[in-house]
C-alpha positions as CSV (number, residue, x, y, z in Angstrom):
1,X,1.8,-23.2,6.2
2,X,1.5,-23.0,2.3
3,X,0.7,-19.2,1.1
4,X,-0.6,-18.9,-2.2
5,X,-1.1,-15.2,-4.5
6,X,-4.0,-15.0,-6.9
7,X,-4.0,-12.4,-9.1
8,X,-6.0,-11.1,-12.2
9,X,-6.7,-8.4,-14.1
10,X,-7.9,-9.6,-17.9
11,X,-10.9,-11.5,-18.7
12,X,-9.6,-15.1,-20.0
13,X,-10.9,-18.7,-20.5
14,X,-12.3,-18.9,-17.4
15,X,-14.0,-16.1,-17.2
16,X,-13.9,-12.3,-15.4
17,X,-11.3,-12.0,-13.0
18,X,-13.3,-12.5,-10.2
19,X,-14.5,-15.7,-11.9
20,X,-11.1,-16.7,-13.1
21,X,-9.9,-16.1,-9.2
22,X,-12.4,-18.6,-7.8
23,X,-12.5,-20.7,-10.9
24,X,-8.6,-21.1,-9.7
25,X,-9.5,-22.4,-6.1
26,X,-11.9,-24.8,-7.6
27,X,-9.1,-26.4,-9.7
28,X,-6.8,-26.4,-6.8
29,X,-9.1,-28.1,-4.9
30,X,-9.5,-30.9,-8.0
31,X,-6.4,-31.5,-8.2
32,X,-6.4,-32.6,-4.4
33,X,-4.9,-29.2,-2.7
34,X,-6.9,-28.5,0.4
35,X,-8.1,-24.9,0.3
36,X,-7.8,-24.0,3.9
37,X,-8.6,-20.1,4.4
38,X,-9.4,-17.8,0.9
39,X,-8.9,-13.7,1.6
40,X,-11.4,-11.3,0.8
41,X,-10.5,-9.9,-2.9
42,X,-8.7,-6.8,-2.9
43,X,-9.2,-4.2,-5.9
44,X,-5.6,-2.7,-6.5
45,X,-3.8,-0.4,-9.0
46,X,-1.7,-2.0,-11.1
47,X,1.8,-0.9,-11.2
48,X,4.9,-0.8,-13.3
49,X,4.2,2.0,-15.7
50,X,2.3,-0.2,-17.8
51,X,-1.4,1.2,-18.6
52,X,-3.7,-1.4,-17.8
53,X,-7.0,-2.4,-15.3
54,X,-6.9,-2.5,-12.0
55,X,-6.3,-6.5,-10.5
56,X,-7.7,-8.6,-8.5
57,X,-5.8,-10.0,-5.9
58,X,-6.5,-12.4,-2.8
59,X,-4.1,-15.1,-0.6
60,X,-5.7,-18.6,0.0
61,X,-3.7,-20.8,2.6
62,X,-3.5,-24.2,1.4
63,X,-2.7,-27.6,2.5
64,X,-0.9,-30.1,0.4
65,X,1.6,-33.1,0.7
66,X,3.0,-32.4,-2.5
67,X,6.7,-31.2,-2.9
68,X,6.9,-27.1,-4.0
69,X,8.2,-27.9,-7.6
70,X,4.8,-29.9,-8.1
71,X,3.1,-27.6,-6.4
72,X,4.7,-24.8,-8.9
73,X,4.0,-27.1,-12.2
74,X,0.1,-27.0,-10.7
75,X,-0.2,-23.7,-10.6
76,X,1.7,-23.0,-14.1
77,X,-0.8,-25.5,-15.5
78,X,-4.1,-23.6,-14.2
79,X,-2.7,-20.4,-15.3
80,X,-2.2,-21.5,-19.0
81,X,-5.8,-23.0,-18.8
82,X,-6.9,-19.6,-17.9
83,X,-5.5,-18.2,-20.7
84,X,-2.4,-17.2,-20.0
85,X,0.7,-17.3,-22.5
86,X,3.4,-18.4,-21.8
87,X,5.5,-15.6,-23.8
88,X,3.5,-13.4,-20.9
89,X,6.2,-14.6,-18.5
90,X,9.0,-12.5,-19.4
91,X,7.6,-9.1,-19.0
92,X,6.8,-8.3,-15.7
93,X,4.1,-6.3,-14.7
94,X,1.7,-6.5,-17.7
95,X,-2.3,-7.3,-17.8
96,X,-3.1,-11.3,-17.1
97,X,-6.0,-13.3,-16.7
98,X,-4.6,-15.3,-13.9
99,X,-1.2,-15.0,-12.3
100,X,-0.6,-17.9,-9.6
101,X,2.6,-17.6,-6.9
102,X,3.6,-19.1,-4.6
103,X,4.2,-16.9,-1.5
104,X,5.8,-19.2,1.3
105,X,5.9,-23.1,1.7
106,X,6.1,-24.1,4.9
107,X,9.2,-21.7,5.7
108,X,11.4,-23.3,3.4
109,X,14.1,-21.1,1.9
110,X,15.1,-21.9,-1.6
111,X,17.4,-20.6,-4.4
112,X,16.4,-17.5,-2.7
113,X,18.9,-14.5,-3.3
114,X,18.4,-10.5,-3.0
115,X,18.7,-8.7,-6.1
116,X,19.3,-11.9,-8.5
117,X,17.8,-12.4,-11.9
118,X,15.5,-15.4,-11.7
119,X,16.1,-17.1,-14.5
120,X,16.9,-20.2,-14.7
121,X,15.3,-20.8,-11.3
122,X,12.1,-22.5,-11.4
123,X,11.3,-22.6,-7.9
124,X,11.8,-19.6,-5.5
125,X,10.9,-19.7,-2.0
126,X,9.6,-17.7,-0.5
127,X,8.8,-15.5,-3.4
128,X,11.1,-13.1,-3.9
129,X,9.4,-10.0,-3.6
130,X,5.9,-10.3,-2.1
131,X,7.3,-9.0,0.9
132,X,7.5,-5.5,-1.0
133,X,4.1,-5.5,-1.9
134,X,0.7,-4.3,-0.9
135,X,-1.1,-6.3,-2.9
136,X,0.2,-9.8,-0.8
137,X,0.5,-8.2,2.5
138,X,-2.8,-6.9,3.2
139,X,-4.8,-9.8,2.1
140,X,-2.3,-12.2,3.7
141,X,-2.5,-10.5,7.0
142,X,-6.1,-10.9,6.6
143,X,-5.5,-14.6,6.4
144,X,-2.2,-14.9,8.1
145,X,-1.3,-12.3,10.6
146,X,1.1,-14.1,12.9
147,X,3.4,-15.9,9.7
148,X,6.8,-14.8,9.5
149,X,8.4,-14.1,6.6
150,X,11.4,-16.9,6.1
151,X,14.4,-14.7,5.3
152,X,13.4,-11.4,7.4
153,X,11.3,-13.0,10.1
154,X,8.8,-10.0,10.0
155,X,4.8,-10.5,9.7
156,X,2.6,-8.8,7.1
157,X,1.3,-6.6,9.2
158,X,5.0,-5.5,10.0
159,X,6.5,-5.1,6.7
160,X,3.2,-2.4,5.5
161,X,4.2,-0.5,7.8
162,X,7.1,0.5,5.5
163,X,6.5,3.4,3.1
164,X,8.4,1.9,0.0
165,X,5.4,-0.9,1.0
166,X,2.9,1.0,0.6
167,X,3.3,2.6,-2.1
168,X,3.5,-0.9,-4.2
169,X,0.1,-2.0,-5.4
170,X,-2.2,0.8,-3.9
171,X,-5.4,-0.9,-2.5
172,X,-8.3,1.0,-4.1
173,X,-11.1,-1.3,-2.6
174,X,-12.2,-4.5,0.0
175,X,-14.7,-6.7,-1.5
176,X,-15.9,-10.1,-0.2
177,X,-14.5,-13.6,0.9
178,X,-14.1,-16.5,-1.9
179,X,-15.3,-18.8,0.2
């Protein structure tokens, strides 16, 4: 199973962040990724002391033969045609207008190390913290309820059940499905 993250909270080239969100799965899909299952979209508070609007978040699973690196370069390519910068990489936690990840790739485990800088590592699998956020695990356990996180072997439904969880990405509102 292939989890990706969708995220946005900054109108951009393709539109509102709902419309850069589905805009997203559409180029996905055009560059031969099979969408599988799409989340409903999740309003959340953004976090990291930064003042900014809330985001948009949802989980699509997707199926693809493609290697992770390619699969990485995809998303890194829709992202910049969304608008987003480059130079937007380094600071965590700030407004987007499209932030792609992804979240597991068929449970491979990959230059994955607790509480290491990532630079210098292009491809991290899974990613290295969506299992400490809110914003992930609720739409994923929408989606996914029964995947097991690689390193921890807990599902989403198990790891929100931790208070430093919850507290990551407060969901302020459910809205629909993508697709």
């Amino acid at each position: 199973m292939i989890l990706l993250a969708l995220g946005s909270n900054l109108d951009g080239a393709f539109g509102t962040p709902y419309q850069s969100i589905s805009r997203a799965l559409d180029e996905l899909a055009a560059s031969g990724i099979e969408i599988q299952i799409t989340s409903r979209l999740y309003r959340t508070r953004a976090h990291g002391g930064h003042p900014q609007p809330d985001f948009l978040n949802a989980i699509a699973t997707v199926h693809t033969p493609l290697p992770a690196y390619t699969l990485l370069a995809i998303l890194k390519r829709i992202e910049a045609q969304a608008g987003r910068r480059e130079s937007t990489r380094a600071h965590r936690w700030i407004p987007r207008p499209l932030d792609l990840d992804i979240v597991s790739y068929k449970g491979l485990i990959y230059n994955w190390k607790m509480n290491q800088p990532l630079e210098g590592r292009r491809v991290v699998l899974p990613h290295p913290r969506a299992h400490e956020r809110a914003f992930v695990l609720r739409p994923l356990s929408e989606v996914a309820p029964f995947w097991h996180h690689p390193v921890f072997g807990l599902t989403a439904p198990e790891f929100l059940k931790r208070p430093t969880v919850r507290q990551t990405g407060e969901i302020l509102s459910v809205g629909e499905f993508l697709r």
